[in-house]
C-alpha positions in Angstrom: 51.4 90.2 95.3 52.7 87.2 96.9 52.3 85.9 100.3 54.4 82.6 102.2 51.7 80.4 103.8 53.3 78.0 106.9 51.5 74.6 107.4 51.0 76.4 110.9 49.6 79.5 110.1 47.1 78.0 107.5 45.7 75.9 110.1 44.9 78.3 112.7 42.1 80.3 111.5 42.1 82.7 114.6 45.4 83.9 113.5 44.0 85.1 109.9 41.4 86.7 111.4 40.4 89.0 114.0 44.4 89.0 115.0 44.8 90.6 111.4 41.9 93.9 111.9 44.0 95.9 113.3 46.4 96.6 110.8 44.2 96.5 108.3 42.6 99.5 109.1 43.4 102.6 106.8 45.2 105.6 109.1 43.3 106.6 112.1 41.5 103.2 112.3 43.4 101.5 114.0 41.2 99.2 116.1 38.9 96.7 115.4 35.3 97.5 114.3 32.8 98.0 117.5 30.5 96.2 115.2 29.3 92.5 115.4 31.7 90.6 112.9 29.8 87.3 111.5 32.3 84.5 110.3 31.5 83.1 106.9 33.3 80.7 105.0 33.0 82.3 101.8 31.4 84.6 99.8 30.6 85.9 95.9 31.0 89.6 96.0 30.1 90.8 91.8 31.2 94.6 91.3 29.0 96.1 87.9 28.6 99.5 86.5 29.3 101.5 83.1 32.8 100.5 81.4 33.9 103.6 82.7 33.1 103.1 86.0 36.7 101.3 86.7 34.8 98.2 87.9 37.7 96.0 86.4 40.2 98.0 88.8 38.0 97.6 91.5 37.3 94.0 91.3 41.0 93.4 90.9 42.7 95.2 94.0 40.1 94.0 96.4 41.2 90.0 94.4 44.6 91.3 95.3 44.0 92.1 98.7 42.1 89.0 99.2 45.3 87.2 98.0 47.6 88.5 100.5 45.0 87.6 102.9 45.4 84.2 102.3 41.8 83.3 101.3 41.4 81.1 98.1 40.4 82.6 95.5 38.7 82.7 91.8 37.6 85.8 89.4 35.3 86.2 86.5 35.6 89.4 84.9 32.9 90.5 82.0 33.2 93.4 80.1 32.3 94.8 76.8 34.2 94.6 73.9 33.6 98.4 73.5 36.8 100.5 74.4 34.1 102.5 76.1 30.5 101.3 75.6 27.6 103.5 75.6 27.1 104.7 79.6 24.2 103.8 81.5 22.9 101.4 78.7 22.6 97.3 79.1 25.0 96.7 76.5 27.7 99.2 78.4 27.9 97.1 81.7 30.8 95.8 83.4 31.5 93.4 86.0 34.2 91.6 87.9 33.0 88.7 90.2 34.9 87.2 92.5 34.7 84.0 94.8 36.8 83.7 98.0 36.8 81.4 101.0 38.4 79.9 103.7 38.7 76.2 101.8 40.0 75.1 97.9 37.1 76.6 95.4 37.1 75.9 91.8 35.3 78.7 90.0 34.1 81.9 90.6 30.5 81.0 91.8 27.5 80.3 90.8 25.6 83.4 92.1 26.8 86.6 93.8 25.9 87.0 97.6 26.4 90.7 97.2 26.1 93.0 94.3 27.4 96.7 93.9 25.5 98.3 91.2 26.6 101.8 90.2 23.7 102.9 88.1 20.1 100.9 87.0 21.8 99.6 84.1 24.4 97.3 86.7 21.2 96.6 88.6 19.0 95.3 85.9 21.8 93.5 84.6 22.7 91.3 87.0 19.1 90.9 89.2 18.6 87.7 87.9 21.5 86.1 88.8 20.8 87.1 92.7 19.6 84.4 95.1 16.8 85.7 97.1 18.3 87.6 100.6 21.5 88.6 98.6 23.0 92.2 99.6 22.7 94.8 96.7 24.0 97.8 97.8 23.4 100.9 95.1 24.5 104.0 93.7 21.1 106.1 94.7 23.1 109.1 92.7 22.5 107.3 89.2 18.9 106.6 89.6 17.1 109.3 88.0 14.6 109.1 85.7 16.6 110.0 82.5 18.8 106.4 83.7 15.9 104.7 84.9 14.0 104.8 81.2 17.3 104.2 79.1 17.3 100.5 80.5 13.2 99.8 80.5 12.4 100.6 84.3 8.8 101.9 83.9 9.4 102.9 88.0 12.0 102.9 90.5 13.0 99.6 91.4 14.7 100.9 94.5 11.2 102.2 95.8 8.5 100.5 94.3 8.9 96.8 96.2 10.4 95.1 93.7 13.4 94.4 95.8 11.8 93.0 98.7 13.6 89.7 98.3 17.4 91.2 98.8 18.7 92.9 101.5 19.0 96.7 100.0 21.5 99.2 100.6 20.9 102.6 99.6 23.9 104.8 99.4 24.4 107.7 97.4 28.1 106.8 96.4 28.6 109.6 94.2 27.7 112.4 96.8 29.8 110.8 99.8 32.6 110.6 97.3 32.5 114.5 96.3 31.9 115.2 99.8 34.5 113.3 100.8 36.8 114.9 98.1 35.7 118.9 98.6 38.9 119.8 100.1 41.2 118.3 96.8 40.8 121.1 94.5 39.6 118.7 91.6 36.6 119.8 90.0 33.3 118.0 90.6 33.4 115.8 87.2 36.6 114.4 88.3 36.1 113.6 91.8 33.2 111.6 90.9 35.5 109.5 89.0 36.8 107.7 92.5 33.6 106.7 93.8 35.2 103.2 92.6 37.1 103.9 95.5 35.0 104.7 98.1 32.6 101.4 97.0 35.9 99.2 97.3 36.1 100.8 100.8 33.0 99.9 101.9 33.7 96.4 101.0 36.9 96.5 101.9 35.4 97.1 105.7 33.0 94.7 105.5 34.8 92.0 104.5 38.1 93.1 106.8 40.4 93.3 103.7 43.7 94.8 103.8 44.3 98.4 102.7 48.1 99.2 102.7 48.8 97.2 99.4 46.0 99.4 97.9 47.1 102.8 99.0 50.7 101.9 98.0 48.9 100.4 94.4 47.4 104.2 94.1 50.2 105.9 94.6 52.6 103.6 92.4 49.8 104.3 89.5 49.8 108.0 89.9 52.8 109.0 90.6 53.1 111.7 88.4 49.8 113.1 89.4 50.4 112.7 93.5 46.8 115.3 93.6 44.9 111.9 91.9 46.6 109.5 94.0 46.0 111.0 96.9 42.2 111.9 96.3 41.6 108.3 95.3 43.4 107.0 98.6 40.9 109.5 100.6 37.5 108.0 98.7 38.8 104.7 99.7 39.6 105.4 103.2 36.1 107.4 103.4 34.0 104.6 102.0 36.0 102.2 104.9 34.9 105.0 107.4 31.6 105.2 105.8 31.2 100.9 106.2 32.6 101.5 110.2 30.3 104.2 110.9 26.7 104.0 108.8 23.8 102.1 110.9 23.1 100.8 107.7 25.8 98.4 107.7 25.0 96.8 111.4 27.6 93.9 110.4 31.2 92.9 108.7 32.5 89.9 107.9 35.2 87.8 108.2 36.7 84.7 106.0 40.0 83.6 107.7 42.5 82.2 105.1 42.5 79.3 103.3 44.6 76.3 104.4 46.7 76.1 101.9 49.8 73.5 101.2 53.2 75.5 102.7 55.2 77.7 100.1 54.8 81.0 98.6 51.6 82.0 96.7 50.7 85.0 94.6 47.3 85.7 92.4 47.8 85.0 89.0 45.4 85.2 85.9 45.9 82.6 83.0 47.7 84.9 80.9 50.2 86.3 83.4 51.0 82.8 84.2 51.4 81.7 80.7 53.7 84.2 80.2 55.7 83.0 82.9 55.4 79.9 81.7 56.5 80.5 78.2 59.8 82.7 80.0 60.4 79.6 82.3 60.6 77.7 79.0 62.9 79.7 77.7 65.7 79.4 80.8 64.9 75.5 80.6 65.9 75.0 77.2 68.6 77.7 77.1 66.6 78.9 74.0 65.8 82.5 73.7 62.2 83.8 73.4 60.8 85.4 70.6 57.1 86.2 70.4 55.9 87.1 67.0 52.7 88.8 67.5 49.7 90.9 66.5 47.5 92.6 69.1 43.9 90.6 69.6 41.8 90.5 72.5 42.3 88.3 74.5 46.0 87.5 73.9 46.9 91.1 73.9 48.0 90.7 77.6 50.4 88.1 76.7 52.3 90.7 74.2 52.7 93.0 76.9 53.5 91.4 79.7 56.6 89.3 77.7 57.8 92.9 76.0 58.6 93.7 79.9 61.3 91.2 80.6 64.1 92.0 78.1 66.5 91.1 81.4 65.4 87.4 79.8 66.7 87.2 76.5 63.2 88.2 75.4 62.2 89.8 72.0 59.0 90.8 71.4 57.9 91.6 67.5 53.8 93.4 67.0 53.4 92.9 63.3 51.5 94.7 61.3 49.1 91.5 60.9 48.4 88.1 62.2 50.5 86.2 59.3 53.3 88.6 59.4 53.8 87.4 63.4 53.8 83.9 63.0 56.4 84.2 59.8 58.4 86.1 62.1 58.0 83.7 64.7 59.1 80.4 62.6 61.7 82.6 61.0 63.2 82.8 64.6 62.5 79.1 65.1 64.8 78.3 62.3 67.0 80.7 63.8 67.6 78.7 66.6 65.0 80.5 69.1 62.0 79.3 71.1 59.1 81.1 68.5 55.9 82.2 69.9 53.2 83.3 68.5 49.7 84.7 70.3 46.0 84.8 69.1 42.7 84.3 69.3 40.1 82.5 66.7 40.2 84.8 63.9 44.1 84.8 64.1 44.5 81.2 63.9 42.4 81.0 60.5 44.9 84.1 59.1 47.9 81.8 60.3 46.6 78.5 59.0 49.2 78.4 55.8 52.4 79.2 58.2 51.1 76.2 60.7 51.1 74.1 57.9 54.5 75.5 56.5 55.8 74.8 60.0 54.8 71.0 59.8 56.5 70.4 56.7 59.5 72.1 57.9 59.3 70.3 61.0 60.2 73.1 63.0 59.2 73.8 66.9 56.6 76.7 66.9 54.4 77.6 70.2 50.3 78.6 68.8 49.1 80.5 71.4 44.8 80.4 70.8 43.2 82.5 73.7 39.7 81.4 72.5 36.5 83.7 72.7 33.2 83.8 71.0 32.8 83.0 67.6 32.5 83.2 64.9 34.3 86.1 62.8 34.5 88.8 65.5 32.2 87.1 67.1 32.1 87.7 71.2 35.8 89.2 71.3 35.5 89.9 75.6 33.7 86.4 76.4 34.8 82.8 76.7 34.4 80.0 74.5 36.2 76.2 73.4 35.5 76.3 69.5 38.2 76.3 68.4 39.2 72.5 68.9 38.2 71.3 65.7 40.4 74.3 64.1 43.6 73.2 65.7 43.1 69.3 65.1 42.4 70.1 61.0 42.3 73.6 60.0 45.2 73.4 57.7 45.2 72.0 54.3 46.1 68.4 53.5 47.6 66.2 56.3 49.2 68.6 59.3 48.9 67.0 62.2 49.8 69.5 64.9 49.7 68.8 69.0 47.4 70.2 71.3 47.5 71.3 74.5 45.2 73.1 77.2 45.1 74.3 80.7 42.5 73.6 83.0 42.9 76.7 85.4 44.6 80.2 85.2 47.5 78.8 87.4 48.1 75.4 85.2 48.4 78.0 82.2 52.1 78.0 83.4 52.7 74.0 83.6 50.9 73.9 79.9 53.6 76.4 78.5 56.5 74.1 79.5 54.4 71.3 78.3 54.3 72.6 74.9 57.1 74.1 74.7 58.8 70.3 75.9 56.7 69.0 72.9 57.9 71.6 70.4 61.2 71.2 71.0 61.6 67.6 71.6 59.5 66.5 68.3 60.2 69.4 66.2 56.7 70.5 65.6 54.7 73.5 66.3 51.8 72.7 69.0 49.2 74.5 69.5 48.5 75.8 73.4 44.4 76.1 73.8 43.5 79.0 76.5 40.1 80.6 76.5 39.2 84.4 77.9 37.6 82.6 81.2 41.4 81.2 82.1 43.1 84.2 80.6 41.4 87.2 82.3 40.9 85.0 85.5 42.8 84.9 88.6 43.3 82.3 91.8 46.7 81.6 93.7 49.5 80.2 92.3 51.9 78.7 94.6 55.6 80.0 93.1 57.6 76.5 92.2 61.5 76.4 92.4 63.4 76.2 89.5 64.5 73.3 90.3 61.3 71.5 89.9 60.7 72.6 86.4 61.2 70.1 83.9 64.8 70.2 81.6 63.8 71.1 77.5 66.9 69.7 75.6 67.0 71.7 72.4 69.9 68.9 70.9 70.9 70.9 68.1 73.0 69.6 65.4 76.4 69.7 65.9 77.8 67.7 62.6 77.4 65.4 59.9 75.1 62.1 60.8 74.7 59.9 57.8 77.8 58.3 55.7 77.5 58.1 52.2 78.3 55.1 50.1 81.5 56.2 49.6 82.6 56.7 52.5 82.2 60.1 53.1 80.4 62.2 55.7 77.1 64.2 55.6 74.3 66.2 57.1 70.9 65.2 56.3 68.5 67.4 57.7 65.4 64.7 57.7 67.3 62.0 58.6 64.9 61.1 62.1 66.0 60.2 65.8 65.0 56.8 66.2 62.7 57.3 68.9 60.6 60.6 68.6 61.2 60.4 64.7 62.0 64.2 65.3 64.5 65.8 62.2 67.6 67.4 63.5 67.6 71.1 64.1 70.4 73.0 62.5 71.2 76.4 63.6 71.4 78.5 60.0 75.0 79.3 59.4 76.5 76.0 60.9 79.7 75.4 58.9 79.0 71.7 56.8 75.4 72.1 57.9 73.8 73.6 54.9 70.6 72.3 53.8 67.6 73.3 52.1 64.1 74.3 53.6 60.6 75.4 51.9 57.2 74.4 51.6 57.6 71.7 48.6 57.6 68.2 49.9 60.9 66.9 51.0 63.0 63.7 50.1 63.2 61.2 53.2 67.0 61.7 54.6 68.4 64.3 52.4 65.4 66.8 52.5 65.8 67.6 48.7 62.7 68.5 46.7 60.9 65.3 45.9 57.4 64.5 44.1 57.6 61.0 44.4 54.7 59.7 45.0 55.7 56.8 47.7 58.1 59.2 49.0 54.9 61.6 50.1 53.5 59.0 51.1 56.0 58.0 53.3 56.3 61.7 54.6 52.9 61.8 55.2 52.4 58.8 57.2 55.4 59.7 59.1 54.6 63.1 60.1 51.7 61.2 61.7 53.3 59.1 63.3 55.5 61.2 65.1 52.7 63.2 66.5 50.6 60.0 67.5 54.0 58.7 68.8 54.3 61.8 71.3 55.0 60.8 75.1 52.6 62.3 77.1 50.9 61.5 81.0 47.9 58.6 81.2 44.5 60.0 81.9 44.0 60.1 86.3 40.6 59.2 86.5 39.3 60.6 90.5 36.8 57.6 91.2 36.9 57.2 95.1 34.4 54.8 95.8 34.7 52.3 92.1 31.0 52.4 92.1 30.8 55.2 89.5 28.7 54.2 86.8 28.8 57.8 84.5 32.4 59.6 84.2 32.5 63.0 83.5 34.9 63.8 80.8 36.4 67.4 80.4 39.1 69.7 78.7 40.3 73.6 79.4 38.2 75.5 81.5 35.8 73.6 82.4 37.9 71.9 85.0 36.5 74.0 87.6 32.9 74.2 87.4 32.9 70.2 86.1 34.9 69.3 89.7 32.5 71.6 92.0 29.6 69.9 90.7 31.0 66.5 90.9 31.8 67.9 94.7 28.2 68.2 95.0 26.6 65.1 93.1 29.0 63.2 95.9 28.4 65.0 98.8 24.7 64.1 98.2 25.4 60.6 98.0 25.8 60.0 94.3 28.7 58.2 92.6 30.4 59.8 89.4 33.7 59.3 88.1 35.8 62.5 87.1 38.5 62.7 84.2 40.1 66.1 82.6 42.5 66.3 79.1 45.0 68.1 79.4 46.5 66.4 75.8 44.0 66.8 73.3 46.5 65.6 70.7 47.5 63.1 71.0 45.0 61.2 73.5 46.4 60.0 76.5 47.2 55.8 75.1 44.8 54.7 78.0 42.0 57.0 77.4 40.1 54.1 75.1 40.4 52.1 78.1 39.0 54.7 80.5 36.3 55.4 78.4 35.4 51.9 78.0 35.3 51.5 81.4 31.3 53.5 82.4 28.2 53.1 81.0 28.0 56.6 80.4 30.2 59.5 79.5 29.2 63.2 79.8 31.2 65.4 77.5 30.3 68.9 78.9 32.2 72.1 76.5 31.8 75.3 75.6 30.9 74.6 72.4 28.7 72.3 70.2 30.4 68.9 71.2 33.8 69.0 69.3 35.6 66.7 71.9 32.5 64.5 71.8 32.9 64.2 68.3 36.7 63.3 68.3 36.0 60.4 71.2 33.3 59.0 69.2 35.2 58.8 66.1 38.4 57.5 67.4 36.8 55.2 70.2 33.0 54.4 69.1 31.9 55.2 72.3 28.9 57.2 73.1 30.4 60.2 74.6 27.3 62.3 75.2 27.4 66.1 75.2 26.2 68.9 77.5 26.9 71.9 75.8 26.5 75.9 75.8 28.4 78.9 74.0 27.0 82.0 76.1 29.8 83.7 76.5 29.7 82.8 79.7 31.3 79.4 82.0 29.5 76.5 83.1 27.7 76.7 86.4 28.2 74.1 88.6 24.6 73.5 89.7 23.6 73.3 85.9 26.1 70.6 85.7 25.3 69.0 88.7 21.7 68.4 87.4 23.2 67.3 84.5 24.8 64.8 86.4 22.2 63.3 88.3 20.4 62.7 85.5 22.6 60.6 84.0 22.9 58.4 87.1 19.0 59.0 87.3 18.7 57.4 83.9 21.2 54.6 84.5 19.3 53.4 87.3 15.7 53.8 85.7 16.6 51.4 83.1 18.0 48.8 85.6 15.5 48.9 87.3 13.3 48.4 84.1 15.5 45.4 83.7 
């Protein structure tokens, strides 16, 4: 869903909001709400209930109504790795959270101002991440006795004052929703099914979301069942009656849009973008796509979403295993193509021989790792940054390969063309480190021109480019550009361009089969250096004031919670420097300096200090980590404590001094 934001219309609030009711009203509502409507700049709204509850669906077209709002915007969905977990059990629960406002956010919040719980198992769940006067509105349908005991309530939280702290809304969703459906002719069990509908609704009242783009989502979705369509479109518009209509609800809300730089936006999530990005890629270099690929949550999406756009010079290959995709994929890179391949963790240890193969061929090859929990199957549905250490070494002998990673869903598209630019331009596969937080997340993405995309000049060989001692001409297919040290890429077939590829090490210039030692050892160094020798942007360190003493160093995902809590160490007075990677491999050539340059450096990751480990190698610095692999993102209060701390402790010991 996109939306075109003027530098006018982003400005004036009024215009976003009570102008926009009206039409936002299902049929039959056309007017305002007589209600008292309470202006908020944001909120955190978390949606829960059993897998099958459709919780995901729920959370995602009221994100996409939000969107075309014009609100900022950033998700967090958590589900089970269970294609359909036991129901009503802790393990079984689903959620989709989701942080809008009326200003730039960064993450999806640290705790939910309202909570929709479906059944006790939603509710037990996710109490403790509630700030005291949140709103939990409930399913009262799902709280029987037989629910209550399957998650440990010895009584019933809803009546035994347990809940005295949150403002409680008891609604028996499930009932309204058959009610609302008696005319349909679907039998009970299946009308039940769309009290998803009637809860998004409610909110969708309270928080004076649009409803067209939902109605016309329904019907797109069920088509070929119009009697579903239609049933869920009347759940919805009774649980926006119900909101309009119930003394329970005595207020809505409103968050006028976010003022937002002019152009055209549309919510993306990090692997929607990435596809885009990897297409985008594609058209710049004139190459065509191929994605070699096995199916593995959460790169799955990727796979999907590319096998739609055919109208692209796309080919998509599902293999029947992980090493099968990436063989295909370097095959196709040697054919002259852009090759892709998409993973997660486990993948990446199955495709570790082909990686390597790729670095001695010397071959561009995109590594797609959409990291989650580890290790083996580990956490397949949750977030983590483990893998670093895998891409910088996880092949055998000397395989230096580049790394690149995205801070937020949207930048998921600028670090496709980054490593596909990297790929192409050196000749060398590069990894592309993504994480289930970025991938399944959303925020708006404003649209770029084409123009603005950066040109990817593939340069393939045309001829011969060495002369032999007698005179004569010849291709040698290791024979380096000057520069980037990149070999020449030959597309297979090339008349007078014939030359020999494998695994075995390869003679300097001609590329014939060589076990000379010094040769290796010249190969080796080489190979090196040409990664080391990669081009990429300095480190932008944000240090407003130059009285920082402690920089906060990041990478990936934790861009967003790392920059809200440096928002809030400032805003309280304190100084801290900020400083994100984008190029994990190589470093940014000033990032020794930058380093260098504070007393103290705070590495926070999702993991157990892999980037700290790298910067203290490479730099002796005392990069000192803050780390956690819950599944789960970084809040930005945690880090914010974090923070102070550090400046706490810098200015203990001078005053000590």
């Amino acid at each position: 869903m996109t939306s075109q934001v003027d530098q006018s219309e982003a400005v004036d609030g009024s215009d976003g909001g009570e102008g926009r009711l009206g039409p936002t009203a299902p049929p039959g509502r056309q007017h305002p709400p007589a209600k008292p409507i309470r202006r908020l700049d944001r909120v955190i709204i978390r949606f829960a209930g059993d897998s099958g509850d459709g919780m995901q669906l729920t959370g995602d077209r009221f994100t996409s109504e939000t969107a075309s709002f014009g609100n900022d915007l950033s998700t967090l969905p958590n589900f089970p790795a269970e294609i359909r977990a036991p129901a009503g059990t802790l393990p079984g629960v689903s959620s989709f959270q989701l942080h809008f406002a009326d200003h730039d956010i960064l993450t999806p919040g640290d705790a939910p101002n309202v909570l929709v719980a479906m059944n006790p198992a939603a509710l037990k769940a996710n109490l403790a991440d509630l700030p005291r006067g949140a709103e939990i509105i409930v399913n009262t349908d799902e709280f029987t006795k037989r629910a209550l005991a399957k998650v440990g309530y010895a009584a019933d939280p809803l009546t035994d004052g347990s809940l005295q702290a949150y403002h409680l809304h008891k609604v028996p969703l499930t009932t309204l929703t058959v009610e609302a459906l008696k005319d349909s002719g679907l039998a009970r069990k299946d009308a039940e099914r769309a009290k998803n509908m009637f809860a998004l609704g409610l909110l969708s009242w309270m928080y004076h979301r649009p409803t067209h783009g939902t109605e016309k989502f329904l019907r797109t979705k069920f088509a070929k069942k119009p009697d579903i369509a239609e049933a869920n479109i009347s759940a919805f518009r009774a649980g926006w009656n119900f909101g309009e209509t119930t003394e329970d609800f005595a207020v809505s809300y409103e968050i006028p849009p976010a003022r937002l730089p002019a152009g055209t936006y549309r919510n993306i999530s990090g692997n929607l973008a990435l596809s885009y990005g990897l297409i985008a890629a594609s058209q710049r270099s004139g190459l065509p796509l191929f994605l070699g690929s096995y199916p593995i949550t959460p790169a799955s999406d990727i796979l999907h979403e590319l096998s739609r756009h055919k109208n692209f010079g796309v080919r998509t290959f599902q293999a029947e295993d992980e090493i099968a995709g990436i063989g295909a994929a370097l095959g196709a890179a040697f054919g002259g193509s852009l090759g892709v391949t998409t993973t997660s963790g486990p993948g990446v240890a199955l495709k570790s021989e082909t990686i390597g193969l790729a670095v001695s061929l010397e071959l561009p090859l995109l590594v797609v790792d959409i990291q989650r929990g580890g290790p083996s199957t580990g956490l397949p549905t949750k977030t983590e940054q483990a893998d670093l250490l895998q891409a910088m070494f996880g092949r055998n002998g000397e395989a230096p390969v580049p790394i690149v990673a995205p801070a937020t869903p949207a930048e998921c598209f600028d670090a496709a063309l980054e490593a596909a630019r990297i790929a192409v331009t050196y000749r060398t596969p590069v990894f592309l480190l993504s994480d289930g937080y970025l991938a399944n997340g959303s925020e708006p993405w404003k649209i770029p021109s084409v123009d603005e995309l950066p040109e990817i000049a593939p340069d393939f060989a045309d001829g011969p480019n060495h002369t032999l001692e007698d005179g004569s001409e010849a291709f040698w297919p290791y024979k380096r550009d000057p520069h980037t040290l990149a070999r020449p890429w030959a597309i297979p077939g090339t008349p007078g361009l014939e030359h020999r590829i494998g695994g075995i090490e390869k003679q300097d210039g001609t590329g014939n089969i060589s076990y000379d030692p010094a040769n290796h050892d010249f190969m080796v160094r080489t190979r090196q250096a040409k990664i080391d020798g990669i081009t990429v942007p300095a480190l932008e360190v944000d240090d407003p004031t130059g009285e920082a003493r402690v920089l906060v160093l990041g990478w990936g995902s934790t861009y967003g919670p790392i920059t809200a809590a440096v928002r809030r160490v400032r805003a309280d007075g304190g100084h801290v420097a900020q400083a994100h990677l984008r190029n994990l491999n190589p470093f940014p050539a000033n990032l020794g300096s930058v380093l260098k340059g504070y007393d103290r450096v705070i590495v926070p990751e999702m993991n157990l200090g892999q980037l700290a480990l790298l910067l203290r190698a490479k730099y002796l610095v005392d990069a000192q980590s803050y780390n956690q692999v819950r599944g789960l993102p970084f809040k930005a209060a945690q880090l914010a404590d974090v923070l102070w701390a550090a400046i706490g402790t810098l200015e203990g010991d001078e005053s000590n001094d």
